[in-house]
N, C-alpha and C positions, 0 to 999 in steps of 0.2 A: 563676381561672387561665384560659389560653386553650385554645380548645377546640381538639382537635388535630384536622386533616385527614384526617382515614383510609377509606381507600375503603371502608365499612363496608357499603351496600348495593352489588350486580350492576350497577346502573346508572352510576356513579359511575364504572366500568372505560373507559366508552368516553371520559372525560375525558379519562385518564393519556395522554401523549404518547406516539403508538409507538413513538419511538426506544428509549425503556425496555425494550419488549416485544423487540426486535432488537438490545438489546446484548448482547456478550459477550464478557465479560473476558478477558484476554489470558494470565493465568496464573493457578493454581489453587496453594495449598498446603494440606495435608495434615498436621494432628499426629496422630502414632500414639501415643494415650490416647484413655481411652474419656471420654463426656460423662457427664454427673451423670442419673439417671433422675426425680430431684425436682424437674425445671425444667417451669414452666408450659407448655402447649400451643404459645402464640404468644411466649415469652419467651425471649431468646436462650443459645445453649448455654453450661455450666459445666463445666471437666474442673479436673478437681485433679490437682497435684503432688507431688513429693515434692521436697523442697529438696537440689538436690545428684546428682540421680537425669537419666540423659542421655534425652531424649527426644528421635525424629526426626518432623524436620517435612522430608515430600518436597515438591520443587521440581518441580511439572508446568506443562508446557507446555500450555494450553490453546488456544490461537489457532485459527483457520479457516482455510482458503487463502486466500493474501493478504493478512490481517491484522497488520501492520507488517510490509512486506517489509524496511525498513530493517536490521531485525537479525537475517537470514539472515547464516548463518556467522560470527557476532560476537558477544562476551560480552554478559552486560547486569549488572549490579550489585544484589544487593539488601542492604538492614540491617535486622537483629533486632532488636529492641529489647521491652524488657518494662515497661510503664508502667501509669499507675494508671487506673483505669476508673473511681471516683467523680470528679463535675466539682470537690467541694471541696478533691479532693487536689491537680488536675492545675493550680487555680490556683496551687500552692503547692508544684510537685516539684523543684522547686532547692533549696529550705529542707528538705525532705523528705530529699533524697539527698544534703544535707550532713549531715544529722544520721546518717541509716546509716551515712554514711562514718566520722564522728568513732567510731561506735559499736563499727563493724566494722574499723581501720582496716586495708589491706592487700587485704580480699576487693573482688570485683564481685557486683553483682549478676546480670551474665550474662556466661555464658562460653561457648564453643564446643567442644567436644569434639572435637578435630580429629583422634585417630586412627579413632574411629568413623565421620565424616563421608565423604560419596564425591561428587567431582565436585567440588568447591570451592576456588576459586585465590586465591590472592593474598589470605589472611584476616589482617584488621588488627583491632585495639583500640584506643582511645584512652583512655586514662590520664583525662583530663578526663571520658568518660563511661563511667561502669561500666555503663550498661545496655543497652549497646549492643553490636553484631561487625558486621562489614559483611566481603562477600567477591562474587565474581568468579564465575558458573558459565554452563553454556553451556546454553540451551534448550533443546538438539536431546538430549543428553544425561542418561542419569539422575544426578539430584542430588538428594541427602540432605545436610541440614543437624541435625547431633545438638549440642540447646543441654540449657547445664544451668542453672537459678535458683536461686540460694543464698539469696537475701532469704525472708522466711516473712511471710504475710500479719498476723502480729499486731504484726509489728515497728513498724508503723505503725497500731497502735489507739490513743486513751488510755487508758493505765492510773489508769483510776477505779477499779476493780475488778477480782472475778477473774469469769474466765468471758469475757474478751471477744472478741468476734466480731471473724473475720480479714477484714482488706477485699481485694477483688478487684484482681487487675490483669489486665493486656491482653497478648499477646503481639500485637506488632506486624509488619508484612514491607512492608518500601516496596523496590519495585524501578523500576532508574533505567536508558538505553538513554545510548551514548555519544554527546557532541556532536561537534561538527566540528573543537572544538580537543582533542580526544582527553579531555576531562571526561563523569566519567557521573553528570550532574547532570539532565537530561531526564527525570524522571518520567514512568512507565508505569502504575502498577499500583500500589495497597495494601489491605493486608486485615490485621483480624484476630482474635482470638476470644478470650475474657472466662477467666481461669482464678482457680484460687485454691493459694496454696502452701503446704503443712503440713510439720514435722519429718519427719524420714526414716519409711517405713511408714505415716505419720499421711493422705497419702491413700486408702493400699488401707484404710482402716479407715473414714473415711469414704464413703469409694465402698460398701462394705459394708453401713454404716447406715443410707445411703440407698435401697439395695435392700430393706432388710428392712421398714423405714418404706411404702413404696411394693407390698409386698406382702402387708403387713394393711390396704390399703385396699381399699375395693371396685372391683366393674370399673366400676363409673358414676363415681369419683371417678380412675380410672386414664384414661380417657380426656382428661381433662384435663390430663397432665401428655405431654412427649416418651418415649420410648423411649429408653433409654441406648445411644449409638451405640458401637464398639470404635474410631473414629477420630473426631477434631472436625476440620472445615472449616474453617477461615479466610475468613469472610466478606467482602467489599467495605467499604469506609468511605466514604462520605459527609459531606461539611465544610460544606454549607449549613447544617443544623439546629444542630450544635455552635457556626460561629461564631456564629448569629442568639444563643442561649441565653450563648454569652458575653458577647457585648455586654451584653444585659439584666443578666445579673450584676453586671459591675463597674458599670455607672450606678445596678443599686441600692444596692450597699456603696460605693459612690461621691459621693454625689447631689451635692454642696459643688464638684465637681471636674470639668469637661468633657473627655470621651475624646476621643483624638483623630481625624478625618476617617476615617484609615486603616487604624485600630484591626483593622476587619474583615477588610481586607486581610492585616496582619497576622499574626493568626490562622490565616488559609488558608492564606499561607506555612508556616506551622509544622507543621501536621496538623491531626488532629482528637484525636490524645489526651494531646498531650504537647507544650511547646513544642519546635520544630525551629528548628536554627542560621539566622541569615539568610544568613551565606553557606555554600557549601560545605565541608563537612569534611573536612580534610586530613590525614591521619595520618602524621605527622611526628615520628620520633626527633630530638628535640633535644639527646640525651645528648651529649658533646662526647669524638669519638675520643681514648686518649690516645697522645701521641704517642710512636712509639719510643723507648727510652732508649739511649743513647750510641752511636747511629747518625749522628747530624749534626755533621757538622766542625766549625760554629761552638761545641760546649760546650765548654769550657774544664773544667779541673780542679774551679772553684769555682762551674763553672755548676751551677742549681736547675733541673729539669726541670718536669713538671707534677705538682702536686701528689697527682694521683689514684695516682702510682706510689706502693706500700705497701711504700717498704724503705728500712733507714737512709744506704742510698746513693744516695738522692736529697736526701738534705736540704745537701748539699753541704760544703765543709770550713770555716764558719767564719759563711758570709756568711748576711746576710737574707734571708727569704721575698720573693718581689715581694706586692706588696700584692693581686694578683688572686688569689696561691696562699693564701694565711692570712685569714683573716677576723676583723678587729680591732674594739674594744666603739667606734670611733669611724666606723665602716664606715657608709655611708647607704642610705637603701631600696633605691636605684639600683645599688650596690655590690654590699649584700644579696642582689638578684637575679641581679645577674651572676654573685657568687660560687655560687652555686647552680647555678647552667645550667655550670658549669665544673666543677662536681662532681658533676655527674649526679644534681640531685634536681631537673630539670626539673618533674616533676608536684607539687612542691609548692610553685612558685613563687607559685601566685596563693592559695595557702593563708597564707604568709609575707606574702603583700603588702604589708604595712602592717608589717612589721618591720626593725627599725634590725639593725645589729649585734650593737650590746648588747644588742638583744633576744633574739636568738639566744641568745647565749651564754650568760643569765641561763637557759636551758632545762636542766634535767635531765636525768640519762638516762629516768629515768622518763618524764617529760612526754613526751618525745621519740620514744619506745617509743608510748605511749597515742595520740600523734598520726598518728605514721607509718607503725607499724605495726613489729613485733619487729627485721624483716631490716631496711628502711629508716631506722627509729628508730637502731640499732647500729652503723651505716652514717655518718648524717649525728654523730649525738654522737661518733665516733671521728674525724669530718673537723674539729669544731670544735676536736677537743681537742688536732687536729694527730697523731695517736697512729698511727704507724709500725709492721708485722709488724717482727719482728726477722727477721736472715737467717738465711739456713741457714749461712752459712760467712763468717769472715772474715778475711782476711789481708792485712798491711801490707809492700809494698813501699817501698823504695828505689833511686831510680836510681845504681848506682857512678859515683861523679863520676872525671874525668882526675888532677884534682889537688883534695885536699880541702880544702875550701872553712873558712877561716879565720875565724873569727865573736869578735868582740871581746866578751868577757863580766866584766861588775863584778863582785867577790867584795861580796857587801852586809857582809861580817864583816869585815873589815880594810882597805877598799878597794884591795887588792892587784890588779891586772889580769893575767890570764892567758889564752893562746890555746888553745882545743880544737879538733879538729873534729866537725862538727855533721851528723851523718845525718839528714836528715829523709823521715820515711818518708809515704807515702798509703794512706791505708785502700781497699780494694778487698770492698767488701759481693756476696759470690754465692749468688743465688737458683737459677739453675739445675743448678749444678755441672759445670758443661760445660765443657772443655778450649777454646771458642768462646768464651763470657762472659768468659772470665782473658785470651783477646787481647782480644776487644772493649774491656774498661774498663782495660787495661794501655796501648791504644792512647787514650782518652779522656783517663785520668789524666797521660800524658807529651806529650801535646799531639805522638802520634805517627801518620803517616796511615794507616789500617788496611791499605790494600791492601799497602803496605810492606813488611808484616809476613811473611815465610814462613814460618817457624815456630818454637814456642816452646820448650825446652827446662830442662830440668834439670839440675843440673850435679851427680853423682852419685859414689860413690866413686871413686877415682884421676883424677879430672878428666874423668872422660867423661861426656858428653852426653846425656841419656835425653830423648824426646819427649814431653811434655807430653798426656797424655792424659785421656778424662772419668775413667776408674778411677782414675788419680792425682789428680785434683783432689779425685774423693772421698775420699779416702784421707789429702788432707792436715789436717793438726794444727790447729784452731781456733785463731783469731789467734798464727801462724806467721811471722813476718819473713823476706823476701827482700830478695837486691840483688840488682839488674840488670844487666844491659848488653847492646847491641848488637854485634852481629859480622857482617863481612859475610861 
């Protein structure tokens, strides 16, 4: 192996470039848990977690006078993220946190405790990475960041055995300074420090063990280990040493195969413990607002609204779904996706990728559940299956025609022909029960223009009038028949 560098004797110091000796980082973070007291002299610090349990990391300002005057009085951006600290995982954390994902589906890996948190603006997540929060705080200000880690470090052992030892990961802080075109992609600063996460309680127990371990040793063998701190630091990162040892790596699980020129570069872009996006990450709801229902003058009687409405008066009086609101076994991947971003299951778009329609729909509730997760799973299997709330009320009006309307009807038993007349009434579905929703769809269903409308009425014993109110609407009879009519 190669022998490593290290300034091992006093003389060696005057090599080190001064700049080293006169840097100083521009910001400092702070997790409030204590280190492990079993970590070697020169070996970097361990604090343990408890999965689920809110720990705050403060947000200090370190800088000097002068030291980026640019972001005097201006936010600066940073992201949490929790990733793997062995290099054999970190070539491999996409496959890693798809398997979590299928495992867990529903949870993150990190999450932000936002009513504990102080100082923190504009906190996003992104659906595509559970390991991550990015947020908004101001330097000059205190700011506390309270993250919580729900992944447990064995979840990613293999189960050869019992007994197996949980691997470590990283709590990472990359903070970013805004550009010119208002992006806060300009890299500042990143750090950050080596932890390990156990079931609930399961670190105060090891933090415990390792005390007592460390105090049946002698003092000659106690100097060799750190001192258990009550806070861990977040150390600086460095990407020379990581990319050079990637490189190496994949040319040797490689050797058949030439990397490319840039590979290194690469690398640098990403970090050092975790591959990072090549471009900027944007956190963007894709959900698709739905649009009001029987607000717009163009619906018609038989118009279909958006399909995300959950009541049997959207399905309309008779007619087809459009093909973008139902999802049919001859629907294509391209379709498949859309149909999805149209029904708000954006984040499992590229999960489906490769699925037809029919594939879809060959899905189970179960399957569906196990993939998506309980609330999403129950969600998307009720959009597939088209499956409607029932409403709270419904009742079928009639408009009173002038003159009634003659309809020529075959007797199919004698072919005898006779004229009736013909009421045809419209089903009016109310979710809110509101004296408001009976104009609104009384004005939809008649192809009548709302503001028109002054007010709606009851026609009560001896022929008077009573005004249409929410108590009365509550009040009325489940599928109840009216007629209508205008007065001016």
């Amino acid at each position: 192996s190669d022998v490593l560098a290290l300034p091992i004797f006093k003389q060696e110091d005057s090599n080190l470039p001064q700049e080293n000796e006169t840097k100083h980082p521009p910001f400092q973070y702070v997790m409030c848990a204590a280190t492990s007291p079993a970590v070697k002299l020169y070996d970097e610090t361990l604090t343990y977690l408890n999965q689920g349990q809110s720990y705050e990391i403060r947000m200090l300002d370190n800088r000097k006078a002068g030291d980026i005057p640019e972001i005097n009085g201006k936010l600066v951006k940073s992201i949490i993220r929790v990733v793997f600290h062995d290099r054999r995982l970190q070539y491999t954390e996409h496959q890693q946190l798809e398997g979590w994902k299928w495992n867990r589906p529903g949870d993150r890996l990190l999450d932000l405790d936002i009513p504990m948190s102080v100082g923190v603006i504009d906190i996003k997540t992104n659906p595509s990475q559970l390991n991550a929060v990015e947020f908004l705080w101001d330097p000059t200000k205190c700011t506390s960041a309270f993250i919580q880690v729900h992944c447990i470090s064995t979840e990613f052992t293999p189960r050869k055995h019992g007994g197996e030892k949980g691997v470590p990961f990283r709590i990472q802080v990359d903070t970013f300074k805004q550009t010119e075109s208002g992006e806060y992609t300009d890299h500042l600063h990143s750090a950050s420090c080596q932890i390990k996460v156990f079931k609930p309680k399961g670190a105060d127990r090891k933090q415990k063990t390792d005390r007592e371990k460390m105090e049946k040793r002698t003092a000659h063998e106690k100097e060799k280990y750190q001192p258990s701190y009550d806070t861990t630091v977040l150390t600086e990162m460095r990407l020379e040493p990581i990319i050079e040892d990637a490189v190496e790596h994949e040319q040797k699980k490689s050797s058949k195969r030439t990397l490319p020129a840039d590979y290194g570069d690469s690398l640098a872009k990403r970090g050092s413990c975790s591959p990072w996006p090549d471009t900027p990450t944007t956190f963007v709801n894709n959900s698709p607002t739905p649009a009001p229902t029987f607000t717009s003058a163009q619906h018609n009687t038989y118009s279909v609204p958006d399909s995300n409405s959950s009541s049997p008066n959207h399905q309309g009086d008779g007619t087809s779904q459009g093909s973008g609101d139902q999802l049919h076994p001859s629907s294509t991947i391209q379709e498949t996706q859309q149909w999805l971003l149209k029904n708000r299951f954006s984040t499992y778009t590229r999960l489906f990728s490769n699925f037809s329609g029919a594939d879809l729909l060959k899905l189970t509730r179960e399957d569906l559940v196990q993939i998506c997760g309980p609330a999403d799973g129950i969600r998307l299997y009720n959009a597939l299956k088209s499956r409607s709330v029932r409403p709270r009320l419904t009742i079928y009006v009639c408009q009173e025609p002038l003159r009634s309307i003659q309809l020529e009807r075959q007797d199919a038993g004698n072919g005898d022909s006779s004229n009736g007349a013909i009421y045809v009434y419209h089903a009016i579905y109310l979710e809110e029960m509101a004296a408001s929703e009976v104009t609104r769809k009384l004005a939809l269903a008649f192809n009548i223009p709302l503001h028109q409308i002054n007010q709606v009425y009851r026609q009560g014993p001896t022929g008077i009038h009573i005004l249409v109110s929410d108590q009365m609407v509550q009040n009325f009879q489940d599928e109840s028949c009216f007629l209508f009519t205008t007065i001016k």
